[in-house]
Jmol script that loads the backbone (N, CA, C; Angstrom):
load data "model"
ATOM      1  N   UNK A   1     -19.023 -15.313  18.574  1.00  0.00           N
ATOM      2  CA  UNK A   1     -18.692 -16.256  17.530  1.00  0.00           C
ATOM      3  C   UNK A   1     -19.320 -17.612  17.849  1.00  0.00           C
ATOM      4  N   UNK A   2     -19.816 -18.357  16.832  1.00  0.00           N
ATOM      5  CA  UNK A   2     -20.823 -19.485  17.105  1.00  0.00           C
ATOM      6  C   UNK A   2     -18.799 -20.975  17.409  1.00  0.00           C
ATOM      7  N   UNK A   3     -19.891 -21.646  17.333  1.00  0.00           N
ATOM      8  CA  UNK A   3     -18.900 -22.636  18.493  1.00  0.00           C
ATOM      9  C   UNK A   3     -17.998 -23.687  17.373  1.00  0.00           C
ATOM     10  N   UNK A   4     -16.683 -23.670  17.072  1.00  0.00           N
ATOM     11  CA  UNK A   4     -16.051 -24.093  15.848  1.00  0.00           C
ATOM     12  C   UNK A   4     -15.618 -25.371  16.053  1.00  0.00           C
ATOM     13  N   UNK A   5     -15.872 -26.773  14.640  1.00  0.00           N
ATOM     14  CA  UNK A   5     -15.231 -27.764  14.753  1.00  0.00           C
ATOM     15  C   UNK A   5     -13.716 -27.929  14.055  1.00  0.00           C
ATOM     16  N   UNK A   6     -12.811 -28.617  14.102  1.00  0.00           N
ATOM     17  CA  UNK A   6     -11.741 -28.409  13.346  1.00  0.00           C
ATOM     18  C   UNK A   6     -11.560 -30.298  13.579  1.00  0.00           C
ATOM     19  N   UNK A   7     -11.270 -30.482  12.025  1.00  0.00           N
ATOM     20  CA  UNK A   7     -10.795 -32.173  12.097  1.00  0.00           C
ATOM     21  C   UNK A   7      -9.684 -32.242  11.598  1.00  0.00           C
ATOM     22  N   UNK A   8      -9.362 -33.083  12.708  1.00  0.00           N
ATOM     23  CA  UNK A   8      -6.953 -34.056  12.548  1.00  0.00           C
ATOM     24  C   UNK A   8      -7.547 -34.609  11.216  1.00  0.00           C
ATOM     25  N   UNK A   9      -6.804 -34.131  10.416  1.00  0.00           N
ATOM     26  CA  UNK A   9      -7.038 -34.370   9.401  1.00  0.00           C
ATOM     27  C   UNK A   9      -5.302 -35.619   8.939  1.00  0.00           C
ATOM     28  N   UNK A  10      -3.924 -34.718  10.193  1.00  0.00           N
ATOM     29  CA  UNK A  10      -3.166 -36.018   9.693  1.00  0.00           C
ATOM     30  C   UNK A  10      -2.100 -35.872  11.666  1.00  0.00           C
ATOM     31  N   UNK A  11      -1.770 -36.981  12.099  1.00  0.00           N
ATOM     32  CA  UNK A  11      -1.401 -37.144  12.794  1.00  0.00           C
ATOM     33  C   UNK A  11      -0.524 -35.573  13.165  1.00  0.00           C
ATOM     34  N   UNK A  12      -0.794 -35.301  14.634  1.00  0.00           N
ATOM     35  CA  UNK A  12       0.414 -33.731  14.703  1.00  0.00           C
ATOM     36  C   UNK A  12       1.225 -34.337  15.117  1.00  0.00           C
ATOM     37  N   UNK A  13       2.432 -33.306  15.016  1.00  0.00           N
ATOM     38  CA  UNK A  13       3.934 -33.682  15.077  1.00  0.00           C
ATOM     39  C   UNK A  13       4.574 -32.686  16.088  1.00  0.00           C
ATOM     40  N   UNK A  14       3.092 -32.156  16.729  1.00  0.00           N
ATOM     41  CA  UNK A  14       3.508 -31.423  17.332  1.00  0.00           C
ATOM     42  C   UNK A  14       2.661 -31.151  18.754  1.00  0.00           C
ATOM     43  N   UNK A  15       3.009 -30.432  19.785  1.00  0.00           N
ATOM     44  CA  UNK A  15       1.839 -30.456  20.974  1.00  0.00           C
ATOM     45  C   UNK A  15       0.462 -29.981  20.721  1.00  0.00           C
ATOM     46  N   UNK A  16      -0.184 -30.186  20.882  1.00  0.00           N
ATOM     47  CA  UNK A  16      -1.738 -29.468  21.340  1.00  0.00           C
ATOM     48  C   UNK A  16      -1.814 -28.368  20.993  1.00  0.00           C
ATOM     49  N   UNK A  17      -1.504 -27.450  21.960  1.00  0.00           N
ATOM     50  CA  UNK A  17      -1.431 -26.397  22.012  1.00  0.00           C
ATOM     51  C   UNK A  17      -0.526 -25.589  20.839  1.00  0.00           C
ATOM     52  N   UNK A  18       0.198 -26.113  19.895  1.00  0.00           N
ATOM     53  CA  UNK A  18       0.973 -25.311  18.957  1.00  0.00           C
ATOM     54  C   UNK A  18       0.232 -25.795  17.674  1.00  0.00           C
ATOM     55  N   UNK A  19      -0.078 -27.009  17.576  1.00  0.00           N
ATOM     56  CA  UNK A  19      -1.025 -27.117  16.888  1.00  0.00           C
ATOM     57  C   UNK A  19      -2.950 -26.730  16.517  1.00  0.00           C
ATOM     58  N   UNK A  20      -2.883 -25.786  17.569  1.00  0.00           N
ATOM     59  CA  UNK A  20      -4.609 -25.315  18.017  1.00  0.00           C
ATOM     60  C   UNK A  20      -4.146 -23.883  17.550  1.00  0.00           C
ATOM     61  N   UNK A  21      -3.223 -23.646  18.391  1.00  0.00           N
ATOM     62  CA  UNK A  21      -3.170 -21.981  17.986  1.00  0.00           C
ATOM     63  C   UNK A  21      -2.694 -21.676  16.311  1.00  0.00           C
ATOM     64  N   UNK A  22      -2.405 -23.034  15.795  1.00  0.00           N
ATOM     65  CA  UNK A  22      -1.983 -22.811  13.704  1.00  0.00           C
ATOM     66  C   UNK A  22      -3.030 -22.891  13.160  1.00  0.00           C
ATOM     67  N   UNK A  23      -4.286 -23.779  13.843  1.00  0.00           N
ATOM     68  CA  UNK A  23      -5.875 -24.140  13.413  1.00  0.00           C
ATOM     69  C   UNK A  23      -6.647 -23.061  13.453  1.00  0.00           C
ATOM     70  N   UNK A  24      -6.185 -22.376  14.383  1.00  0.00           N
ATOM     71  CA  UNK A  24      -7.353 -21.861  14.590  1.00  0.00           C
ATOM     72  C   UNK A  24      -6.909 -20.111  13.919  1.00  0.00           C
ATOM     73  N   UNK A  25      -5.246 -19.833  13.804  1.00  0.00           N
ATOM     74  CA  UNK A  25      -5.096 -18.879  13.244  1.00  0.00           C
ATOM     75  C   UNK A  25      -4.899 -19.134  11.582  1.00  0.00           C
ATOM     76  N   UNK A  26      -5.547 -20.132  10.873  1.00  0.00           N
ATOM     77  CA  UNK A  26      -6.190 -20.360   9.527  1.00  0.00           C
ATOM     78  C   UNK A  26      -7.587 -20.045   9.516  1.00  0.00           C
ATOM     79  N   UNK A  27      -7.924 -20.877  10.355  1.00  0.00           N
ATOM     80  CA  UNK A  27      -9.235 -20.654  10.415  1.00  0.00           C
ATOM     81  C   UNK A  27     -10.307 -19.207  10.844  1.00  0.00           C
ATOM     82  N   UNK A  28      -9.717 -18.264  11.661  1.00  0.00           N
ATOM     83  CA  UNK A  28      -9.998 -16.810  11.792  1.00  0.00           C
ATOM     84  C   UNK A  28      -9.725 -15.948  11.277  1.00  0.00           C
ATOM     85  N   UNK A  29      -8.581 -16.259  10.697  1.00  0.00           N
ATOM     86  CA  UNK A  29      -7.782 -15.017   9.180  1.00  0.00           C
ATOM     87  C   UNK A  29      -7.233 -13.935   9.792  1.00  0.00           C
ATOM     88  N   UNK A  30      -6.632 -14.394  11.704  1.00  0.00           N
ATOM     89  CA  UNK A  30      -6.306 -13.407  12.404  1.00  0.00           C
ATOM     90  C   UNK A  30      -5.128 -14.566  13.521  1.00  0.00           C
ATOM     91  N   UNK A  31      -3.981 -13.787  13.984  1.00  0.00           N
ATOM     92  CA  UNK A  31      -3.239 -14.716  14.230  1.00  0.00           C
ATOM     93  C   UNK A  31      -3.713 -14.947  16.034  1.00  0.00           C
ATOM     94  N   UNK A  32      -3.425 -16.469  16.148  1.00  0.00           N
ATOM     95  CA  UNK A  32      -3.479 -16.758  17.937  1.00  0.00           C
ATOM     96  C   UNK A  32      -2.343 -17.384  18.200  1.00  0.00           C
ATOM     97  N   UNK A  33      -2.268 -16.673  19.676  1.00  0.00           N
ATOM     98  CA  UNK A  33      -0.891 -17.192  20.277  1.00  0.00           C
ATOM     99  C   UNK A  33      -0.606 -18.333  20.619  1.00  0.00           C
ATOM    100  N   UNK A  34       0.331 -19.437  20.632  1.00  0.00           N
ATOM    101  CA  UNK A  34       0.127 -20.252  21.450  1.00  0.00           C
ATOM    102  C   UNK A  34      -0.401 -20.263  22.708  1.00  0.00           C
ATOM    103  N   UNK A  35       0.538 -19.203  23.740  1.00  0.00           N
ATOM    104  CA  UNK A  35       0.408 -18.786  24.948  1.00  0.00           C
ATOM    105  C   UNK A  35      -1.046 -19.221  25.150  1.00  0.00           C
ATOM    106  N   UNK A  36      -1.903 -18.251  24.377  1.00  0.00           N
ATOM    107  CA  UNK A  36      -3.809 -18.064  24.369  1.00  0.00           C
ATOM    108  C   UNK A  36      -4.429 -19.509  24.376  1.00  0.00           C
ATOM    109  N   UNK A  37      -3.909 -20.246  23.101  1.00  0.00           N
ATOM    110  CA  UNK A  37      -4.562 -21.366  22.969  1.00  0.00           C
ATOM    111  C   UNK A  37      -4.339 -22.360  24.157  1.00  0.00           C
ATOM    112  N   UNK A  38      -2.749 -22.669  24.746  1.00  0.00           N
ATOM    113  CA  UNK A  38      -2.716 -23.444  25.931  1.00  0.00           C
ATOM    114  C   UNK A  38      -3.781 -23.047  27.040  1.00  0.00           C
ATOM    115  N   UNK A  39      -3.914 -22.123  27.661  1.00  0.00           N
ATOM    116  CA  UNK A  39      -4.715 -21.624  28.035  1.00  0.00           C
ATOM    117  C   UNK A  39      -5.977 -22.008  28.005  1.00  0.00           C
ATOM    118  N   UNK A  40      -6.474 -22.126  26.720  1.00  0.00           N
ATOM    119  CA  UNK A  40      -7.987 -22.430  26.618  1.00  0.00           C
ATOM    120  C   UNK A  40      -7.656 -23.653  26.536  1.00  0.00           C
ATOM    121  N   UNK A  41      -6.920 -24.522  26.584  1.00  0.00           N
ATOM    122  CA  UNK A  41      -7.222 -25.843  26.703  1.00  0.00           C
ATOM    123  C   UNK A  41      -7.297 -26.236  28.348  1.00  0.00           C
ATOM    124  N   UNK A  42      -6.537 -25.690  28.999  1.00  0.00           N
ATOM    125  CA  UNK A  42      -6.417 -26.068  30.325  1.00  0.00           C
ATOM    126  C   UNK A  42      -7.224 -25.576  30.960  1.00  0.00           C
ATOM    127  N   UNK A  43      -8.463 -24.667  30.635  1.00  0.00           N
ATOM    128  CA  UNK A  43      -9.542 -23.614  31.047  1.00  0.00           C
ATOM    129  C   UNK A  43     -10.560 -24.950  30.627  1.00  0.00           C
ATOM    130  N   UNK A  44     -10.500 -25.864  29.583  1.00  0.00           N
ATOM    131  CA  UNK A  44     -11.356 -26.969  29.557  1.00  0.00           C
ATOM    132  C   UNK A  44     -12.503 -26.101  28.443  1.00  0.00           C
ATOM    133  N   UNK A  45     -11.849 -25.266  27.861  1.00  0.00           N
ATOM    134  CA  UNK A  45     -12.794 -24.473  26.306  1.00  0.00           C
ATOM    135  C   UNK A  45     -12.523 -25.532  25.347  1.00  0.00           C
ATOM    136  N   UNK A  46     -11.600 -26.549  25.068  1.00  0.00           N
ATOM    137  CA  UNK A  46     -11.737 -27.141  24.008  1.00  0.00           C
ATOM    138  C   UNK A  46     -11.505 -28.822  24.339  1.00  0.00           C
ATOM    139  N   UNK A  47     -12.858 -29.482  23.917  1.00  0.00           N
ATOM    140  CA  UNK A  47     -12.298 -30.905  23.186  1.00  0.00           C
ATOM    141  C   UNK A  47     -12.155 -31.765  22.347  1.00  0.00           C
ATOM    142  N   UNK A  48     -11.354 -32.803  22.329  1.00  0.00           N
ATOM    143  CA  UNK A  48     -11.248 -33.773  21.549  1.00  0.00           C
ATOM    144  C   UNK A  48     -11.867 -35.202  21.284  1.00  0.00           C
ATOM    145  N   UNK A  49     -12.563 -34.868  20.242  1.00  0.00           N
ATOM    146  CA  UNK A  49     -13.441 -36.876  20.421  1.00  0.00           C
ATOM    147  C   UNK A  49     -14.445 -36.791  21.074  1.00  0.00           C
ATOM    148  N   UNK A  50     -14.601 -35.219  21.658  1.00  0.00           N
ATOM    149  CA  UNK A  50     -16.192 -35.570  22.346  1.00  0.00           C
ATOM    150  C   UNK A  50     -15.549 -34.983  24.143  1.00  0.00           C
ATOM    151  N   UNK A  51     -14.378 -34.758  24.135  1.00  0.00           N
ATOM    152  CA  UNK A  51     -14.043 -35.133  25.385  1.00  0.00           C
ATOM    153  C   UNK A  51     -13.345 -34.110  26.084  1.00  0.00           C
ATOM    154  N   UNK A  52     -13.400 -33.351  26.890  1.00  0.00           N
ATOM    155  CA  UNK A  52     -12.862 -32.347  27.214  1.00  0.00           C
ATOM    156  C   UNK A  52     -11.460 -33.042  27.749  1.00  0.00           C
ATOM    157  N   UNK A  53     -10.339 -32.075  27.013  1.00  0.00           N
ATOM    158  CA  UNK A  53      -8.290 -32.313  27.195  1.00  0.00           C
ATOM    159  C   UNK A  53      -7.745 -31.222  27.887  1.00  0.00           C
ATOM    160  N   UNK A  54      -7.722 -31.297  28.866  1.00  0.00           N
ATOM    161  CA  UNK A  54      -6.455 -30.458  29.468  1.00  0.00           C
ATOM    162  C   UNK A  54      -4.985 -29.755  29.532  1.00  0.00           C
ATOM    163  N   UNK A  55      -4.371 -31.251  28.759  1.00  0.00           N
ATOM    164  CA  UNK A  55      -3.070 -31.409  28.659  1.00  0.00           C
ATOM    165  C   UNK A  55      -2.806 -30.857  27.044  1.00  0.00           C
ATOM    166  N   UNK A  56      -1.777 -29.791  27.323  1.00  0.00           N
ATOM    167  CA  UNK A  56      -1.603 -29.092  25.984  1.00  0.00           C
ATOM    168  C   UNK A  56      -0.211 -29.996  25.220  1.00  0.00           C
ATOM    169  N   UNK A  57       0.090 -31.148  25.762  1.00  0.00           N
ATOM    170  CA  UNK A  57       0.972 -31.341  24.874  1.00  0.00           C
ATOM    171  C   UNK A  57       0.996 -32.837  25.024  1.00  0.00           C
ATOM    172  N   UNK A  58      -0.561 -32.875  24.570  1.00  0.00           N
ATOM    173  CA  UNK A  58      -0.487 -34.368  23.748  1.00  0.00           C
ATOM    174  C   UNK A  58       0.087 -34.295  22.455  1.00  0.00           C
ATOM    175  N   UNK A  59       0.361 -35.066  21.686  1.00  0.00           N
ATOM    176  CA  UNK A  59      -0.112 -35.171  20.247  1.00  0.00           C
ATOM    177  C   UNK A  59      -1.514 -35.812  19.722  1.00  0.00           C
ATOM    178  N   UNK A  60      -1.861 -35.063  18.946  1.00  0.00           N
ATOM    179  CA  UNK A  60      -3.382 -35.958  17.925  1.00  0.00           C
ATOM    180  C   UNK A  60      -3.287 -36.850  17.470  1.00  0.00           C
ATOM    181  N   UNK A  61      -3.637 -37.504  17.282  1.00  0.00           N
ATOM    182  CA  UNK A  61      -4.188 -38.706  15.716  1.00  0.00           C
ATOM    183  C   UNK A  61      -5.004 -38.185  14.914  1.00  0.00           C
ATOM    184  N   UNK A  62      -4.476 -38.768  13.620  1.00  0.00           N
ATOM    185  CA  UNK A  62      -5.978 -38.650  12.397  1.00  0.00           C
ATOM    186  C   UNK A  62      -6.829 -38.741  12.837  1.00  0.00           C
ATOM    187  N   UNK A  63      -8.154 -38.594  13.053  1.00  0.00           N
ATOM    188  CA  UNK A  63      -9.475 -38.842  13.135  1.00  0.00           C
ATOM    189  C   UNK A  63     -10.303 -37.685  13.842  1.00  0.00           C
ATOM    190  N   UNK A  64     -10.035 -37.757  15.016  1.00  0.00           N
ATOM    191  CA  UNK A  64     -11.259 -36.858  15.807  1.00  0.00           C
ATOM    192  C   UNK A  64     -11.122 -35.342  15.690  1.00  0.00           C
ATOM    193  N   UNK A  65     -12.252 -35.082  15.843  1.00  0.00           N
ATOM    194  CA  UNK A  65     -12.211 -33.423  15.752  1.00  0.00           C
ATOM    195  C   UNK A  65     -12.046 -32.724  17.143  1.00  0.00           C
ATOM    196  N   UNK A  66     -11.354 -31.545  17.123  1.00  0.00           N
ATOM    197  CA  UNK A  66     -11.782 -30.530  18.310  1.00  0.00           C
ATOM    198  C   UNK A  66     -12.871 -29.595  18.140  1.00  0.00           C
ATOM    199  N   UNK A  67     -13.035 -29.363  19.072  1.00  0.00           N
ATOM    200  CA  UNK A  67     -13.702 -28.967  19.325  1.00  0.00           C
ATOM    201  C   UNK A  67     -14.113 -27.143  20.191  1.00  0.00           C
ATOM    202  N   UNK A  68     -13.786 -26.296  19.554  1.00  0.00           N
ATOM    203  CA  UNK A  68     -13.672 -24.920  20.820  1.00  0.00           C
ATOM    204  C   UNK A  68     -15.305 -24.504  20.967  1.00  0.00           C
ATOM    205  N   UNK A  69     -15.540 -24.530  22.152  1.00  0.00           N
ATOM    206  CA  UNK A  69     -17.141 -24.387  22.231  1.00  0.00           C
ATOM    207  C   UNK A  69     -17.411 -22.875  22.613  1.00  0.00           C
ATOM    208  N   UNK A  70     -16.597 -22.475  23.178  1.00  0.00           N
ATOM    209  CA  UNK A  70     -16.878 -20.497  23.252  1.00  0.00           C
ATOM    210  C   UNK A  70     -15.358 -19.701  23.306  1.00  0.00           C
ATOM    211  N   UNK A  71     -15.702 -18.450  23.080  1.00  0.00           N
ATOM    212  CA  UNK A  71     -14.296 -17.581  22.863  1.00  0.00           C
ATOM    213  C   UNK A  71     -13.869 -16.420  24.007  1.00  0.00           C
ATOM    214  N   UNK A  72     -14.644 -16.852  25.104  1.00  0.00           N
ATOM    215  CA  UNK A  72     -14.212 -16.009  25.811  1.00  0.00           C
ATOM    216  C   UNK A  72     -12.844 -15.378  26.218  1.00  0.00           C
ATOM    217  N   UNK A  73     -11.882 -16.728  25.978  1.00  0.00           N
ATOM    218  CA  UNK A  73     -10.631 -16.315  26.186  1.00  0.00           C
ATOM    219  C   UNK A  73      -9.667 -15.540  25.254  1.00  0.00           C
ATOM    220  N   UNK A  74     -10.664 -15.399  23.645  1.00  0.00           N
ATOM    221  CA  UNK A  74      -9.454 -14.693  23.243  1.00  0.00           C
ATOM    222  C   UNK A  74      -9.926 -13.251  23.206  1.00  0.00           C
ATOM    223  N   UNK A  75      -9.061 -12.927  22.903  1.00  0.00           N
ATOM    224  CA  UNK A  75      -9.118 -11.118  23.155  1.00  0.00           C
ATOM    225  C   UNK A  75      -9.598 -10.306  22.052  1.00  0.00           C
ATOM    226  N   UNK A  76     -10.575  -9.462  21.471  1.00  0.00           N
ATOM    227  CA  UNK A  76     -11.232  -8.400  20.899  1.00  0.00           C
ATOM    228  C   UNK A  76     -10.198  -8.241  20.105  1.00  0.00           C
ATOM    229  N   UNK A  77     -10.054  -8.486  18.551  1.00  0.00           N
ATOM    230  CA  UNK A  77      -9.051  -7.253  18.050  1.00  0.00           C
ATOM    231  C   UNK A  77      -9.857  -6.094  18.059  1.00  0.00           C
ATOM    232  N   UNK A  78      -9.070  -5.083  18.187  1.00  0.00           N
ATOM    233  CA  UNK A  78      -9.477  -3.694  17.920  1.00  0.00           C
ATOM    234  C   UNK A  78      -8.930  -2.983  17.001  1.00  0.00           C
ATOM    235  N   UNK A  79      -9.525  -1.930  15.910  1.00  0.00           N
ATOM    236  CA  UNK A  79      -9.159  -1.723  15.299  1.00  0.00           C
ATOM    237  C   UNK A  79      -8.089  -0.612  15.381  1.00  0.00           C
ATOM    238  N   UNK A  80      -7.100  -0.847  14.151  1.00  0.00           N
ATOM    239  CA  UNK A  80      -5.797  -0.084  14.649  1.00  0.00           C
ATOM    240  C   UNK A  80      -5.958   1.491  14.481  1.00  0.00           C
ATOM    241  N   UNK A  81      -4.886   2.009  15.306  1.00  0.00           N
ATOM    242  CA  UNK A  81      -5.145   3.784  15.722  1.00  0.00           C
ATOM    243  C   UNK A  81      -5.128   4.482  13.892  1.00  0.00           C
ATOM    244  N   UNK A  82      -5.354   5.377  13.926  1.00  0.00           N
ATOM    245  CA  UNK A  82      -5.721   6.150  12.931  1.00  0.00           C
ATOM    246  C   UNK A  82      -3.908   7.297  12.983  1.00  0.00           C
ATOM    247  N   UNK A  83      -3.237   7.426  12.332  1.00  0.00           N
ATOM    248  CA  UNK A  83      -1.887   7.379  12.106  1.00  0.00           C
ATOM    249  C   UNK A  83      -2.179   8.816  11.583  1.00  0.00           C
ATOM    250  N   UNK A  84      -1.496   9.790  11.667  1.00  0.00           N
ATOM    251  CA  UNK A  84      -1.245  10.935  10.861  1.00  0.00           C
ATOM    252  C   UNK A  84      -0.517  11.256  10.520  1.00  0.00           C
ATOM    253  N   UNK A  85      -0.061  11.785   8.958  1.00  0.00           N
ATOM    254  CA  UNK A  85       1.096  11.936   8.298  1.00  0.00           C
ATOM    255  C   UNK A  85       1.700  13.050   8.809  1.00  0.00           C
ATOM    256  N   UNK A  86       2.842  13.420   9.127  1.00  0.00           N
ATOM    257  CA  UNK A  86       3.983  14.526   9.359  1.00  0.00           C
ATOM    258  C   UNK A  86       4.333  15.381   8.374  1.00  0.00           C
ATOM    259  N   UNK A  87       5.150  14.391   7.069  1.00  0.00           N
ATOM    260  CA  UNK A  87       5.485  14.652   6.149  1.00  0.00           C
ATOM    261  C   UNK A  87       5.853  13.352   5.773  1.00  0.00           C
ATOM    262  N   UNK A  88       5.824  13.808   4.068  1.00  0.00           N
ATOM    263  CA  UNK A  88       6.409  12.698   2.756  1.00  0.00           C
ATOM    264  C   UNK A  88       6.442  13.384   1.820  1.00  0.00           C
ATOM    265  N   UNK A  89       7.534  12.215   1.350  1.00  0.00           N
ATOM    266  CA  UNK A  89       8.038  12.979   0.127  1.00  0.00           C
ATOM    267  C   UNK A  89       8.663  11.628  -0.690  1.00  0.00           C
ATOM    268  N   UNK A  90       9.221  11.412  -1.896  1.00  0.00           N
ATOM    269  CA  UNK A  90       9.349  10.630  -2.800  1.00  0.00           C
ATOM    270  C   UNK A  90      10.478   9.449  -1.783  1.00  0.00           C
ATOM    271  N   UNK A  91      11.113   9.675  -0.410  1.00  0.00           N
ATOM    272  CA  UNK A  91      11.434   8.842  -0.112  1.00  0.00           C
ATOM    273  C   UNK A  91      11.938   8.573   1.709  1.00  0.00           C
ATOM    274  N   UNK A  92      11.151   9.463   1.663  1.00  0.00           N
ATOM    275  CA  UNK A  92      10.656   9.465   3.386  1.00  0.00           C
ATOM    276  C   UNK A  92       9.012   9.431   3.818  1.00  0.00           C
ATOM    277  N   UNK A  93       8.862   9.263   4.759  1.00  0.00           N
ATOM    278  CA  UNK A  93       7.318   9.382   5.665  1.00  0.00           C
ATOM    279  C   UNK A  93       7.563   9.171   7.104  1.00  0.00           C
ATOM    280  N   UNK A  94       7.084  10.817   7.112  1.00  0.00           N
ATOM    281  CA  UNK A  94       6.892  10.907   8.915  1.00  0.00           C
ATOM    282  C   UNK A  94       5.677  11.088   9.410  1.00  0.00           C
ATOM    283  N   UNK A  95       5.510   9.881  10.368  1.00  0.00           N
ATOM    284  CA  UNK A  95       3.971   9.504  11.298  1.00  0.00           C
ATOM    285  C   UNK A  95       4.332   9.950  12.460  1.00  0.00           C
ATOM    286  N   UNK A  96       3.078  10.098  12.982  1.00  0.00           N
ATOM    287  CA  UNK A  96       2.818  10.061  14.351  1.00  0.00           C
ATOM    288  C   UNK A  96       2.010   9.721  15.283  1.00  0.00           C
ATOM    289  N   UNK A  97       2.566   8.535  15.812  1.00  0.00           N
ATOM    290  CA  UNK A  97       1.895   7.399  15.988  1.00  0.00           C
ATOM    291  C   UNK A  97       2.259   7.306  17.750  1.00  0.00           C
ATOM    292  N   UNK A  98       0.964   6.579  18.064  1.00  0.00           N
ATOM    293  CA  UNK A  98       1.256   5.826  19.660  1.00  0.00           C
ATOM    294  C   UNK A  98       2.619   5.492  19.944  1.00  0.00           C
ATOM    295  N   UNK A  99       2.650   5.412  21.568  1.00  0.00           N
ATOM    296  CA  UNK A  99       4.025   4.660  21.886  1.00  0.00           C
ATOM    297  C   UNK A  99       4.014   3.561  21.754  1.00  0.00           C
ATOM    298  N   UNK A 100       5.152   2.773  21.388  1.00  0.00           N
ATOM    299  CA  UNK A 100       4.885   1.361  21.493  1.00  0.00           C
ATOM    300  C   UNK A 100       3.913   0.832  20.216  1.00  0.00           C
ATOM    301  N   UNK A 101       3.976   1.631  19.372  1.00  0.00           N
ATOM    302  CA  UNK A 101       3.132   1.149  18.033  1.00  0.00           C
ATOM    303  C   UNK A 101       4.310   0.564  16.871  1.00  0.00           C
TER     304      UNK A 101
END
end "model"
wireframe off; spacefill off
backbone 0.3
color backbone group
């Protein structure tokens, strides 16, 4: 994935890191964890103003953009298992599916 800008568009109200992982799960059309995003901030994958931030729980200001310059840290979705029907009927359906699915 090529290298993404995102601009504070209004002061956060919230840390860094909870606010990166809402940006950036708009912006991919796939959800990220906080957990992930703190992470890449303290890994020094993303900055602000030009400036590489560490600390996941600043708050922003209006103005500057972040910055994530590569994606190594987040993880591959893969596409989901292929499910096979059991049985159905007008108000049941039986799969059979992975553990933990």
């Amino acid at each position: 994935m090529k290298p993404l800008s995102i601009a504070v568009r209004e002061d956060a109200m919230v840390p860094f890191d909870r606010w990166l992982a809402t940006e950036l799960t708009h912006a991919l059309s796939r959800p990220v964890a906080r957990g992930l995003a703190r992470k890449a901030i303290v890994a020094g994958v993303v900055s602000v103003a030009g400036r590489v931030t560490r600390d996941p729980g600043i708050l922003l200001r209006c103005g500057p953009s972040v910055f994530v310059r590569h994606w190594d840290w987040l993880p591959r979705s893969e596409p989901a298992p292929a499910l096979r029907v059991l049985y159905e009927d007008d108000f049941i359906v039986a799969v059979d599916k992975p553990a933990g699915l």
